[in-house]
C-alpha positions as CSV (number, residue, x, y, z in Angstrom):
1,X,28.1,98.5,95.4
2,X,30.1,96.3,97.1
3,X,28.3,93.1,95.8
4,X,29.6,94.1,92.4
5,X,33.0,93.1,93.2
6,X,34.7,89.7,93.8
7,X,36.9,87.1,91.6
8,X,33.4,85.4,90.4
9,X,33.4,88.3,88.2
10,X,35.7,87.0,86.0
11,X,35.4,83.3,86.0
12,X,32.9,83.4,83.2
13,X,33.5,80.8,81.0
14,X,33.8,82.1,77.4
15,X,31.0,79.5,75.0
16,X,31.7,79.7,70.9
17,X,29.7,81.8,68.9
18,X,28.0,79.4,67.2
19,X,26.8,77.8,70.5
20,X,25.4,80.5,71.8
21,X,23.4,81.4,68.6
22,X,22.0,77.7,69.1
23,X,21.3,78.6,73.2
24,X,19.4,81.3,71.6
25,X,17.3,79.7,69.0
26,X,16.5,76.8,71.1
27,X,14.4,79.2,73.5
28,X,12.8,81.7,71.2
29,X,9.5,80.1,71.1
30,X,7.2,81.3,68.4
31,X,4.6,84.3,69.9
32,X,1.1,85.1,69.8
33,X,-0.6,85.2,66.8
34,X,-3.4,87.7,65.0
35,X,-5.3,88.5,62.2
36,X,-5.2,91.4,60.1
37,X,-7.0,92.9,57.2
38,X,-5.1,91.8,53.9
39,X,-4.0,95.6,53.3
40,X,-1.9,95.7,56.0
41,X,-0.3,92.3,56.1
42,X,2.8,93.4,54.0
43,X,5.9,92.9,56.5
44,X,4.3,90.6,58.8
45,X,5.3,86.9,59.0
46,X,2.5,83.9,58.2
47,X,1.8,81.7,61.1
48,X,-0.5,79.6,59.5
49,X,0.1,77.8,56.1
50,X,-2.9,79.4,53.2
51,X,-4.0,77.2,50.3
52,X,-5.4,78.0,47.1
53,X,-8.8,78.0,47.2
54,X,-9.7,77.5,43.8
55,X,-8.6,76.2,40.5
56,X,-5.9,79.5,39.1
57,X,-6.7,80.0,36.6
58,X,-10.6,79.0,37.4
59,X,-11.3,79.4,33.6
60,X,-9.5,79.0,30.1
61,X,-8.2,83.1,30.0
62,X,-7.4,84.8,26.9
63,X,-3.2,85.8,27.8
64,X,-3.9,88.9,25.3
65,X,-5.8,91.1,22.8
66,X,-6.9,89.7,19.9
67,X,-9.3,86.5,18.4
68,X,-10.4,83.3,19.7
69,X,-9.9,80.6,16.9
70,X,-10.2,76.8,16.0
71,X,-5.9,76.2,15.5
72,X,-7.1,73.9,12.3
73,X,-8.4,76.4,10.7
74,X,-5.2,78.8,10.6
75,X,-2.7,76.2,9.3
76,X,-2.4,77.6,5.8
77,X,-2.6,81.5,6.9
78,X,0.4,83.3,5.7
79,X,0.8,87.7,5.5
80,X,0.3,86.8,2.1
81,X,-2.4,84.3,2.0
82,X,-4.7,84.8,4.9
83,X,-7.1,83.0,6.3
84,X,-10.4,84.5,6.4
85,X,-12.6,83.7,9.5
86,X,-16.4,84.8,10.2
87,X,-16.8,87.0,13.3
88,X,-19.7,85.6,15.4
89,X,-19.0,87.5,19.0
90,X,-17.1,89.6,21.4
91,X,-16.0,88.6,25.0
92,X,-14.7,91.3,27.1
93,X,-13.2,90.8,30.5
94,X,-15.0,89.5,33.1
95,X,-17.8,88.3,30.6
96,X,-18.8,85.6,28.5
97,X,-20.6,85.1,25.2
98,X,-22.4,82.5,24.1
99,X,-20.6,81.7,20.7
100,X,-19.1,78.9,19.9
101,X,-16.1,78.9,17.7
102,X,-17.4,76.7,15.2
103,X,-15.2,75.7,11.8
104,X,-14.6,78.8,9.8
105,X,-15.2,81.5,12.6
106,X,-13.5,83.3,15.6
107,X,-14.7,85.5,18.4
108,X,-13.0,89.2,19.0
109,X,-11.5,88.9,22.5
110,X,-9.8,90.9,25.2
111,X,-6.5,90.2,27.3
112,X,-8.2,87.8,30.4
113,X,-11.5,87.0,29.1
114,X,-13.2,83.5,29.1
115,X,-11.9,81.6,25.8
116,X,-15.2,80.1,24.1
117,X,-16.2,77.0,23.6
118,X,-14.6,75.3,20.6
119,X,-11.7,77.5,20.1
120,X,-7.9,76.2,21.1
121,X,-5.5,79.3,20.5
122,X,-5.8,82.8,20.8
123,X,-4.7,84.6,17.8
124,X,-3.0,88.3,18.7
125,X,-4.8,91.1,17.5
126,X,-1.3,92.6,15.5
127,X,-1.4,89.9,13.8
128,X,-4.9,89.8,12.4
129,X,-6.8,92.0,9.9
130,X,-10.4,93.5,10.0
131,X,-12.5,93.2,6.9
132,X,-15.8,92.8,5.9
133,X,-17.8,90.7,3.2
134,X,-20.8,90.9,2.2
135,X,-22.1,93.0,4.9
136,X,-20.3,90.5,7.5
137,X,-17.9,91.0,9.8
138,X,-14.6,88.8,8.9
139,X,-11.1,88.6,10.5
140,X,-8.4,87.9,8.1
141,X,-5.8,86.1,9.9
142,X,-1.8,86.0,9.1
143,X,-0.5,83.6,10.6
144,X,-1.3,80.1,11.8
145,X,-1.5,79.4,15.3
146,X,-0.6,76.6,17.5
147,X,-2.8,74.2,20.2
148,X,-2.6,76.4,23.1
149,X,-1.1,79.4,22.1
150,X,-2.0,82.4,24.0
151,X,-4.0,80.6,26.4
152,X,-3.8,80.4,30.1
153,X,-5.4,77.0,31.0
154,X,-7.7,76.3,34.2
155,X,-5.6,75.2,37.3
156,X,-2.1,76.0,35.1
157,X,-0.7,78.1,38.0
158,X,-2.2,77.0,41.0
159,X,-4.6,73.6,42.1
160,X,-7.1,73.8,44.3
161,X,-5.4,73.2,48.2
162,X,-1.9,73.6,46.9
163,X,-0.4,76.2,49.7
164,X,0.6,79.2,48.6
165,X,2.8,80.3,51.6
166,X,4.2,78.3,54.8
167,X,4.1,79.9,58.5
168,X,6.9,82.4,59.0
169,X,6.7,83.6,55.1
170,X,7.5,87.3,54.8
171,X,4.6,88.6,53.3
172,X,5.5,90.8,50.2
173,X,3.4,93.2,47.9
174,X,3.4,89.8,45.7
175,X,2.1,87.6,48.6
176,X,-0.4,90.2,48.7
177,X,-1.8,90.0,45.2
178,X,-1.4,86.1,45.4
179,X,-4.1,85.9,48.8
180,X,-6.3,88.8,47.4
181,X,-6.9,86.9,44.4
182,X,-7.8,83.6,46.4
183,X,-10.4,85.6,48.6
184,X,-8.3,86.4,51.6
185,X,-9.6,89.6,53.0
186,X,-8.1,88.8,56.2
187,X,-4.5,86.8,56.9
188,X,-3.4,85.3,59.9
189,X,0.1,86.3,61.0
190,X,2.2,86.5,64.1
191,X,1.6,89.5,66.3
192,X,4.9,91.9,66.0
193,X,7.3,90.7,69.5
194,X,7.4,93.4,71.8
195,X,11.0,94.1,72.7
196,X,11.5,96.2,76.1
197,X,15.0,98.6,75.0
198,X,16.9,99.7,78.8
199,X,20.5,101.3,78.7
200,X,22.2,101.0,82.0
201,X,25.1,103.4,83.0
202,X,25.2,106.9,85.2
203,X,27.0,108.3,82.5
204,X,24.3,108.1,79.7
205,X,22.5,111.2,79.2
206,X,19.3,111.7,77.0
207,X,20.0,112.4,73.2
208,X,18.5,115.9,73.3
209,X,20.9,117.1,76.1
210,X,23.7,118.9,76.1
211,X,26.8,116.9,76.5
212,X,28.4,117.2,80.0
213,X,31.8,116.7,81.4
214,X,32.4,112.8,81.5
215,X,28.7,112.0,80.5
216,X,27.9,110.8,77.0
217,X,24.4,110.4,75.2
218,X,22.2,107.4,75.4
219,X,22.4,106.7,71.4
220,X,22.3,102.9,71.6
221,X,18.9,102.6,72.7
222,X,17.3,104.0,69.5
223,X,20.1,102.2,67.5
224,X,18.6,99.3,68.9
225,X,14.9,100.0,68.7
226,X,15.2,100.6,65.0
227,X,16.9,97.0,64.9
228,X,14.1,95.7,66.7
229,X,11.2,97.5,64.3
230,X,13.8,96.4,61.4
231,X,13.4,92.7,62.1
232,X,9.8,93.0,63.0
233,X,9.4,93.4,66.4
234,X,8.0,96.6,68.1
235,X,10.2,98.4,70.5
236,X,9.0,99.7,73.9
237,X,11.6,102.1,75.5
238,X,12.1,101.8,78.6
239,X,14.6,104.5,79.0
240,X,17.9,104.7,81.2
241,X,18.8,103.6,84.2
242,X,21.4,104.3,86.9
243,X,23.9,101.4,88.2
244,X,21.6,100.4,90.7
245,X,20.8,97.0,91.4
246,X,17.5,97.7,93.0
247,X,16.2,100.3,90.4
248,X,17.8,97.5,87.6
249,X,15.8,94.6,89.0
250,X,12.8,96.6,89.5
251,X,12.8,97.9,85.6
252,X,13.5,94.5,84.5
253,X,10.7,92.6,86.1
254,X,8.1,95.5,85.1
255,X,9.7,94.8,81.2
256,X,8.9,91.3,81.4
257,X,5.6,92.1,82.5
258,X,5.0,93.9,79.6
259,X,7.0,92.7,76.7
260,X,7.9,89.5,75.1
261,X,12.1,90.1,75.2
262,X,14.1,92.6,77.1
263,X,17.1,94.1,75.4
264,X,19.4,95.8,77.7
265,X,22.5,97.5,76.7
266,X,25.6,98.3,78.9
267,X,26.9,96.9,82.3
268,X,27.6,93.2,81.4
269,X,31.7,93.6,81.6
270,X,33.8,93.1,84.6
271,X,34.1,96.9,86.1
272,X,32.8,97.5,89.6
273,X,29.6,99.0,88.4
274,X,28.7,96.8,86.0
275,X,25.5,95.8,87.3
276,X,23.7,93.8,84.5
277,X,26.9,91.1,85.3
278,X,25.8,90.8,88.7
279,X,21.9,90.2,88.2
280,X,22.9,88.3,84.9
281,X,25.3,86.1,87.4
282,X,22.6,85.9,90.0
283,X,20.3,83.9,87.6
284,X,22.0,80.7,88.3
285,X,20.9,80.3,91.8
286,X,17.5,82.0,92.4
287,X,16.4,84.5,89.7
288,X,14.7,87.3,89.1
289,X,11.0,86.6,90.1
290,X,10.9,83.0,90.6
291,X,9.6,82.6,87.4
292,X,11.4,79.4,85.0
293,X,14.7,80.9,84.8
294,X,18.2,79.8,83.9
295,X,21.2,80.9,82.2
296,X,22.2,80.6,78.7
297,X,25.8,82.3,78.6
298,X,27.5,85.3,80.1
299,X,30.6,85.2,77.9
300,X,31.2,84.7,74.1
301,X,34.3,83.9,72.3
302,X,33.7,86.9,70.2
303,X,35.3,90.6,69.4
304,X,34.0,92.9,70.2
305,X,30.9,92.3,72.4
306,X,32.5,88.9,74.7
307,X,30.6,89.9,77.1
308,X,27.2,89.5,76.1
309,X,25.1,87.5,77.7
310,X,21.6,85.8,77.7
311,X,18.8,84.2,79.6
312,X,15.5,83.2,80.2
313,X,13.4,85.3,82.8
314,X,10.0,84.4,83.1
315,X,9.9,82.5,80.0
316,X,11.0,85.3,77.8
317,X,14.9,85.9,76.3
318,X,16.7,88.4,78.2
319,X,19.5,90.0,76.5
320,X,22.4,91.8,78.3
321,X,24.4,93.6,75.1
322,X,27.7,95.7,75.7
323,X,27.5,99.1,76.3
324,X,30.0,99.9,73.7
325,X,28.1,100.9,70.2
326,X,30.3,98.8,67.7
327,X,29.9,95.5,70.1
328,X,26.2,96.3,70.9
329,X,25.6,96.1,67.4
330,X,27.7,93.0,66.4
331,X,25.0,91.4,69.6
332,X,22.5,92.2,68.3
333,X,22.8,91.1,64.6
334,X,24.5,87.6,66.4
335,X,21.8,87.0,68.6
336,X,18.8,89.4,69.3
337,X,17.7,89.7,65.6
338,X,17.8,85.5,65.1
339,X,15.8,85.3,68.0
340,X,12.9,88.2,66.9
341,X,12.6,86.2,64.1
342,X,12.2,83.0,65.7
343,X,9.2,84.1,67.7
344,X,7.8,85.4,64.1
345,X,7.6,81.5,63.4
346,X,10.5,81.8,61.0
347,X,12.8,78.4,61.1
348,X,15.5,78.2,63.0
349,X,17.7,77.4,60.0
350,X,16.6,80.9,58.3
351,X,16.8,82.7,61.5
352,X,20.4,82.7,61.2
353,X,22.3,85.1,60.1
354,X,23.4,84.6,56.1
355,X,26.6,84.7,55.3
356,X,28.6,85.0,51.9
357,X,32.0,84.1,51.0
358,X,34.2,87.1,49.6
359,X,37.8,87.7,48.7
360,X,39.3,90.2,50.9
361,X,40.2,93.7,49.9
362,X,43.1,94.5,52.3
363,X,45.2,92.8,54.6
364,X,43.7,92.1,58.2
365,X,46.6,91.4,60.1
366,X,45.2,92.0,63.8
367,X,44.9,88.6,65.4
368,X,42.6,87.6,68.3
369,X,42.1,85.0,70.9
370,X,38.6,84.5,69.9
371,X,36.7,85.1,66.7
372,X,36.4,88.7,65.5
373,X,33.5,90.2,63.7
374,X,34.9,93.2,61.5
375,X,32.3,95.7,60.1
376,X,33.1,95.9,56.2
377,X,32.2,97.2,52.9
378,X,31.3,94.7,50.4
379,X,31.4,95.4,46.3
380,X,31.6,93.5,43.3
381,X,34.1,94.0,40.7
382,X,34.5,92.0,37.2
383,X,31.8,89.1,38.9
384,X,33.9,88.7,42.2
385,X,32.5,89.9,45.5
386,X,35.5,91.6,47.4
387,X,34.9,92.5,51.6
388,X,37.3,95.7,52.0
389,X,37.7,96.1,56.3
390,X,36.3,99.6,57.5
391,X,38.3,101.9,59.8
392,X,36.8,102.9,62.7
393,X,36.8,99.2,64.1
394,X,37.1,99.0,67.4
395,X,34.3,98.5,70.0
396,X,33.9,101.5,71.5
397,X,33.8,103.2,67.9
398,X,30.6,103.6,65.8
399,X,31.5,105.9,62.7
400,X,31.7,102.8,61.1
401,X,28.1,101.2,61.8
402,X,26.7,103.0,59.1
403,X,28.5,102.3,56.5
404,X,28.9,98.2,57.2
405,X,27.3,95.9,54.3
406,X,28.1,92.9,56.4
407,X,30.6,91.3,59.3
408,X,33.8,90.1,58.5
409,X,34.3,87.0,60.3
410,X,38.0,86.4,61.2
411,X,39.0,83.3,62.8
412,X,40.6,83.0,65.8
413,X,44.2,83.0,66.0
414,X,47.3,85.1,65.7
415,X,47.6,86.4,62.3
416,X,44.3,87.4,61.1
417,X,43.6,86.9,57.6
418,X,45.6,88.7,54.1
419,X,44.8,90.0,51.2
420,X,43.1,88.0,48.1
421,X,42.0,85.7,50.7
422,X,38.3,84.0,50.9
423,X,36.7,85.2,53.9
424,X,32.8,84.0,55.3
425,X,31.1,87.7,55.9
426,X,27.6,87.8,57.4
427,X,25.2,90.4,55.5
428,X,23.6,93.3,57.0
């Protein structure tokens, strides 16, 4: 392990946070796309834009129970004084009827029928009155009704061509009502990024062993595959590995082989086994594989996590996270997440992470060199949003991940940030 060590190792030249997110962004290329039956489109992401194919509503639609009338002939109707109006049809939904609503009659109809011909307002049914005279049927109405009223006219929501959802939409349950009703049995979408998870580190155990002296379980690798499944992407586990070079490179170039983004975790620091630094480092000059390669950073002005690092290997992101849960996590909402998006063919300006701005609960008063990501609780009291600082903070700590609502972002400098303060938090 001797080519692990040397004073290169810590000439890494530390780029800002918000650089690095842009390194990032600016080489996650959106992926493969597919079609898939409309049932199962809910959580994918649009890659193509869909129109309306129609006219919505295609016909004039009763909005409710109730009659079909000419508005001129209700203007006098009153509870008291009624008008009276001849029955002369019935249109149920999904029918028509050949009546026309001619002076002095109406036509019984049913919430989303077709309105008839001569009728302009849709009387509701509570506020009408069955009768009959002389053996005919007649619908005593109460009240008089307006141009319009109760009606949904033809192309009122939608226009035939007007686009319904842009590429990189989210599809919801409502998206999937919206294309069902414009004949979209099957919807184009981006195919779900496979993400290749590897841990690197002799001291990582699997999570259904029994813990042995100076050996820990391998818990960040499922942390981070359900981040991966979370954002979209699907996860292929790739397992652990020792601090081997050779064994590293190998895993790595089978990864790219099969997935569209490796995530590793562990290894990136400045420790004499820390291989991921090394191959990471190594990048500059001649690769991996010889595919298009090059660095994008190997040091953020961040805490926790500075270490993190990125590239491009064979076209596809690389991520190198930090081995230490708490900073692992803050990489991966920073940087890995964005980017799983971005090859959904979501923009890069929604890609990012969102942030809020929140009044802060409790003094902060730890100061840092470079900017510091907190994990905190956020609540609302009497309308404000307050961000209250969790314990458990540091970067080797994670009994704190669970309970985060969002990242506290504390500038860099010596003092921190105090109470009653407005603070920019990024939301989980």
């Amino acid at each position: 392990m001797q080519q692990l060590q040397g004073a290169s190792r810590f000439n890494r030249r530390a780029v800002k946070v918000g650089d690095a997110m842009r390194l990032v962004l600016e080489a996650a290329l959106p992926g493969l796309c597919e079609s898939v039956p409309l049932w199962q489109a809910a959580g994918r992401r649009l890659s193509e834009p869909l129109t309306a194919t129609s006219d919505w509503p295609p016909f004039a639609r009763s909005g409710l129970d109730g009659y079909a009338v000419r508005s001129a002939d209700t203007t006098q109707a009153t509870p008291d004084s009624p008008s009276s109006l001849r029955v002369v049809g019935t249109v149920a939904a999904g029918g028509v009827t050949p009546a026309i609503v001619e002076p002095g009659t109406a036509v019984r109809i049913m919430t989303g029928g077709a309105v008839p011909e001569g009728a302009d307002a849709v009387v509701m049914l509570e506020q009408t009155a069955d009768a009959d005279e002389i053996g005919r049927s007649v619908v005593r109405v109460k009240r008089a009704a307006a141009t319009g009223q109760n009606i949904a006219r033809p192309g009122e929501e939608f226009r035939r061509g007007g686009v319904l959802a842009e590429p990189g939409t989210l599809i919801r349950p409502g998206h999937i009502a919206l294309l069902g009703t414009f004949g979209y049995a099957e919807v184009p979408v981006f195919a779900r990024p496979r993400v290749a998870v590897l841990a690197t580190g002799a001291e990582l155990l699997p999570v259904a062993s029994p813990l042995e002296p100076g050996r820990i379980r391998d818990s960040n690798s499922a942390m981070v595959a359900s981040m991966v499944e979370q954002s979209g992407g699907t996860p292929v586990l790739v397992g652990r590995l020792p601090d081997d070079p050779n064994a590293v490179v190998g895993a790595l170039a089978a990864a790219l082989e099969q997935a569209d983004m490796v995530v590793t975790t562990g290894g990136v620091s400045v420790g004499d086994f820390d291989v991921m630094a090394d191959i990471i480092r190594g990048i500059r000059s001649d690769g991996l594989t010889g595919g298009p390669d090059r660095l994008l950073f190997n040091k953020v002005a961040m805490r926790p996590g500075s270490p993190t690092s990125a590239a491009v290997m064979n076209g596809k992101l690389l991520f190198a996270l930090s081995g230490n849960p708490g900073a692992c996590f803050v990489g991966f909402e920073l940087f890995v997440r964005p980017a799983i998006l971005m090859l959904q063919g979501v923009t890069m300006e929604q890609s990012l992470p969102r942030e809020v701005t929140a009044k802060l609960a409790a003094d902060f008063d730890k100061g840092s060199p470079h900017e510091r990501f907190v994990r905190t609780r956020l609540y609302v009291r009497e309308g404000v949003l307050y961000a209250d600082p969790l314990a458990f903070n540091k970067s080797s700590m994670m009994a704190s991940i669970p309970e985060a609502d969002g990242l506290l972002r504390i500038p860099a400098g010596p003092e921190g940030a105090a109470r009653g303060s407005l603070v920019h938090v990024i939301q989980l």
